[in-house]
C-alpha positions in Angstrom: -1.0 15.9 -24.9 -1.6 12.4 -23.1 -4.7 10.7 -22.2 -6.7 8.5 -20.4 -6.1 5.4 -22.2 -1.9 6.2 -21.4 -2.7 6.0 -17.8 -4.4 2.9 -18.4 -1.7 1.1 -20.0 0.6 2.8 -18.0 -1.0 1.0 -15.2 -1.5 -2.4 -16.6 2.3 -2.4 -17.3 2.9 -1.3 -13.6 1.0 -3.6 -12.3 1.0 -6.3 -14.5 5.0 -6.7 -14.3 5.0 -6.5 -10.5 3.2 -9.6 -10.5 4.9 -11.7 -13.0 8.2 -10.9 -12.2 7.4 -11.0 -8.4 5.6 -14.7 -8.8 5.9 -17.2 -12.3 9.0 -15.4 -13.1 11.1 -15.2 -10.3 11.9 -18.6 -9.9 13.3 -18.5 -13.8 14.8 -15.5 -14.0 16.7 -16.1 -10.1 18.0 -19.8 -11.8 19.1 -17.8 -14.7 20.9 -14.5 -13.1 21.0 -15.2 -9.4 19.6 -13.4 -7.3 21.6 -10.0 -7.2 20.3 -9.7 -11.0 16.9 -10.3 -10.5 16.9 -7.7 -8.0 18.0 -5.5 -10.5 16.0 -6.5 -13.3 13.1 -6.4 -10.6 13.9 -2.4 -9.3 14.6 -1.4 -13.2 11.0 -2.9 -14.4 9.4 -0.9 -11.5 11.1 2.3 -11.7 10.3 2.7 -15.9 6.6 1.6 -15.4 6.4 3.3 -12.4 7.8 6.1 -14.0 5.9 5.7 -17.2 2.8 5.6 -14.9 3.5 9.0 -13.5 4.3 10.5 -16.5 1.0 9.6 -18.4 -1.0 10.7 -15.6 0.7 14.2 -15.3 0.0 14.5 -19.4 -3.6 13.0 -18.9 -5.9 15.5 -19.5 -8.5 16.3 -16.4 -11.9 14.9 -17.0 -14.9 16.0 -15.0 -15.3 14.6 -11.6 -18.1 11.8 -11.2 -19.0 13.3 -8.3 -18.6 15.9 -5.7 -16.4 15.9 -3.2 -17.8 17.6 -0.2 -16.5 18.8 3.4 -17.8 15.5 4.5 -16.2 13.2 2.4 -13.2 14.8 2.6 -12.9 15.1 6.6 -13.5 11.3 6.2 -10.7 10.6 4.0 -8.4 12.8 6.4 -9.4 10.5 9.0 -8.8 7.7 7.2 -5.5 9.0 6.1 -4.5 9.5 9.5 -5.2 5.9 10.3 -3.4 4.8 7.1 -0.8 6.5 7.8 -0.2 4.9 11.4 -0.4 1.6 10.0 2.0 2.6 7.4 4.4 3.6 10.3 3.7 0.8 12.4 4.7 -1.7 9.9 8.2 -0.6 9.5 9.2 -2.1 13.1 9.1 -5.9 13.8 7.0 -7.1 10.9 7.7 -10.3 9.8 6.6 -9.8 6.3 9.2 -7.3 5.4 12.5 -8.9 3.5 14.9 -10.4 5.6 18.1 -11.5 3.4 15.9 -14.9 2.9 15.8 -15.7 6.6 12.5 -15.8 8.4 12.0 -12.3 10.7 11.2 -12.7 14.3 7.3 -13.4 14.9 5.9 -11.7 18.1 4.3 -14.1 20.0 0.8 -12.1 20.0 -0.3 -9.6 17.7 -0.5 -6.3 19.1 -0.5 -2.6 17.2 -1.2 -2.2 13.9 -0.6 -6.1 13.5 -3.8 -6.7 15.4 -5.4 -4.6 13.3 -4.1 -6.4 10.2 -1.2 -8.8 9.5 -0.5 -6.5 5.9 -0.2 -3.0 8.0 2.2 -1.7 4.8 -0.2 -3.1 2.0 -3.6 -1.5 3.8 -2.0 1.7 4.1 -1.6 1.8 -0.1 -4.8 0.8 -0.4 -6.4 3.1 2.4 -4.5 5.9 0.4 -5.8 5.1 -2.5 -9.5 4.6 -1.6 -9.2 8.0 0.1 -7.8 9.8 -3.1 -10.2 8.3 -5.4 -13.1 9.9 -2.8 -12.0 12.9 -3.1 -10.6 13.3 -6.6 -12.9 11.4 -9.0 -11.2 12.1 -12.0 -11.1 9.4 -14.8 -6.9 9.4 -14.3 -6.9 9.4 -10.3 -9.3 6.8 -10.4 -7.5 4.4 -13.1 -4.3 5.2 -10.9 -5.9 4.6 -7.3 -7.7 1.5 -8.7 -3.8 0.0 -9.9 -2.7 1.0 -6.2 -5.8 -1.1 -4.3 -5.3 -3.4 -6.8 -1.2 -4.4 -6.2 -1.8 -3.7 -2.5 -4.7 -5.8 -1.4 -4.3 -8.6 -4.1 0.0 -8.3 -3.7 -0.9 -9.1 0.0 -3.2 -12.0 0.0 -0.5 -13.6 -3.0 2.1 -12.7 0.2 -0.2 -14.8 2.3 0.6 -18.1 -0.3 4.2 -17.5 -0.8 5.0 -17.3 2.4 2.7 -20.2 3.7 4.8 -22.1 1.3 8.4 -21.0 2.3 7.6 -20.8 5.8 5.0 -23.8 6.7 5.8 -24.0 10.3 5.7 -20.0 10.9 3.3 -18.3 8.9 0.2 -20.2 9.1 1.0 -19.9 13.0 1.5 -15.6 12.7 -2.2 -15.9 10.7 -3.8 -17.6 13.3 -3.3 -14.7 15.5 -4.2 -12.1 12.8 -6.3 -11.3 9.7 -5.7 -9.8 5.9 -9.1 -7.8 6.8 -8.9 -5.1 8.9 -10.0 -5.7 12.4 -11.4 -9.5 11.6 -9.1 -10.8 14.3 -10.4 -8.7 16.9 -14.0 -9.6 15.9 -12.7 -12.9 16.0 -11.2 -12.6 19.4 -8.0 -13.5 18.0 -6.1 -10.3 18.9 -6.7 -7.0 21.1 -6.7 -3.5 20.0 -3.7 -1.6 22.0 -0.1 -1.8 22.3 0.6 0.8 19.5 4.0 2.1 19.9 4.8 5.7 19.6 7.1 5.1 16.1 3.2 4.0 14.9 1.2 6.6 16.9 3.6 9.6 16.9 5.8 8.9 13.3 2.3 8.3 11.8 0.5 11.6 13.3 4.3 13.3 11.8 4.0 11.5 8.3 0.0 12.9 8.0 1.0 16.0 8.7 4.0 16.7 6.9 2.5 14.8 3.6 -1.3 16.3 3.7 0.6 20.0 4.3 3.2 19.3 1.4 0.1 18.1 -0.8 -0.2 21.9 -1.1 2.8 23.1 -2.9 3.6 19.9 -4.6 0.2 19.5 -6.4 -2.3 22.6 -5.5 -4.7 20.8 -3.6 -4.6 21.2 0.2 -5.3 18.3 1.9 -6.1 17.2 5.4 -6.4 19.9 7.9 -5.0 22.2 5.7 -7.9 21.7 3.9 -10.0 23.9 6.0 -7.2 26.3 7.3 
């Protein structure tokens, strides 16, 4: 039998490790083994705390929820899923924050889609997934595992926001001038317009929230989304 305090350190590790191999230890370990190897090093760290992590939570025993999780709250996190799920989508075409074999990607000369919604798309979706599953499933090992997901998403993005106004001086400060690490602060600001969502966002997202909050079902015995109610 597992427990709480696994998840916990299971987290920490995942978490923790992300960070120091993804900030004061890259430099070291990419001097030492090249790059190739830290890559490797990097992908075999993640995949034994990540698989640690999933593996201490499935043993973890199921606590009592801190509090219900009514139709309300949970046609609001289906909403917010849905919207997750575009940005998610959207941020797999022309964003200039995704690895590019240590070139700079292409910067749009506005921000439009999910990009004027947020210049970290990917990171918002995690974090919008895992704000949504806490809601809903206030369990003491959800919680400790959506809490490390907000945590490497939102705090991972804003360290992206450093690292690359360092390695790209004369691009990124200019790509977040025209958007915003908060949600929607841009458009407040003026800076960017809502629209221009392409259909890989709008349509692959709508197909992602489907297939995922239907396959919630079988895979862990909680319908989600729509299924929720049907």
């Amino acid at each position: 039998m597992g427990s709480t305090s696994a998840v916990a350190a299971a987290a920490i590790a995942f978490v923790g490790s992300h960070f120091l191999l993804s900030h004061p230890l890259r430099g070291i370990l990419v001097r030492a083994i090249g790059e190739k190897g830290f890559l490797g090093v990097y992908s075999l760290v993640a995949f034994a705390t990540f698989g640690w992590l999933i593996v201490a939570y499935v043993h973890a025993p199921l606590t009592a929820p801190l509090w219900p999780a009514g139709d309300v709250l949970w046609a609001v996190a289906t909403v917010v899923m849905l919207i997750a799920s575009i940005l998610l989508m959207g941020s797999l075409i022309r964003n200039p924050a995704l690895p590019t074999g240590g070139q700079p990607g292409p910067f749009p000369e506005t921000a439009r889609g999910v990009f004027a919604v947020t210049r970290h798309p990917m990171m918002w979706s995690f974090a919008l997934w895992g704000l949504c599953h806490a809601a809903v499933f206030p369990v003491a090992k959800n919680l400790i595992l959506a809490a490390a997901v907000v945590f490497l998403a939102l705090v991972g993005a804003a360290l992206q926001d450093r690292k690359k106004e360092r390695l790209q001086p004369n691009l990124w400060p200019v790509w977040e001038s025209k958007t915003s690490y908060l949600p929607f602060a841009a458009i407040a600001a003026g800076r960017a317009q809502l629209g221009g969502f392409g259909s890989h966002a709008l349509l692959g997202g709508l197909f992602v929230w489907l297939v995922a909050t239907w396959a919630h079902g079988p895979l862990t015995g909680w319908a989600a989304g729509i299924w929720h109610w049907l």
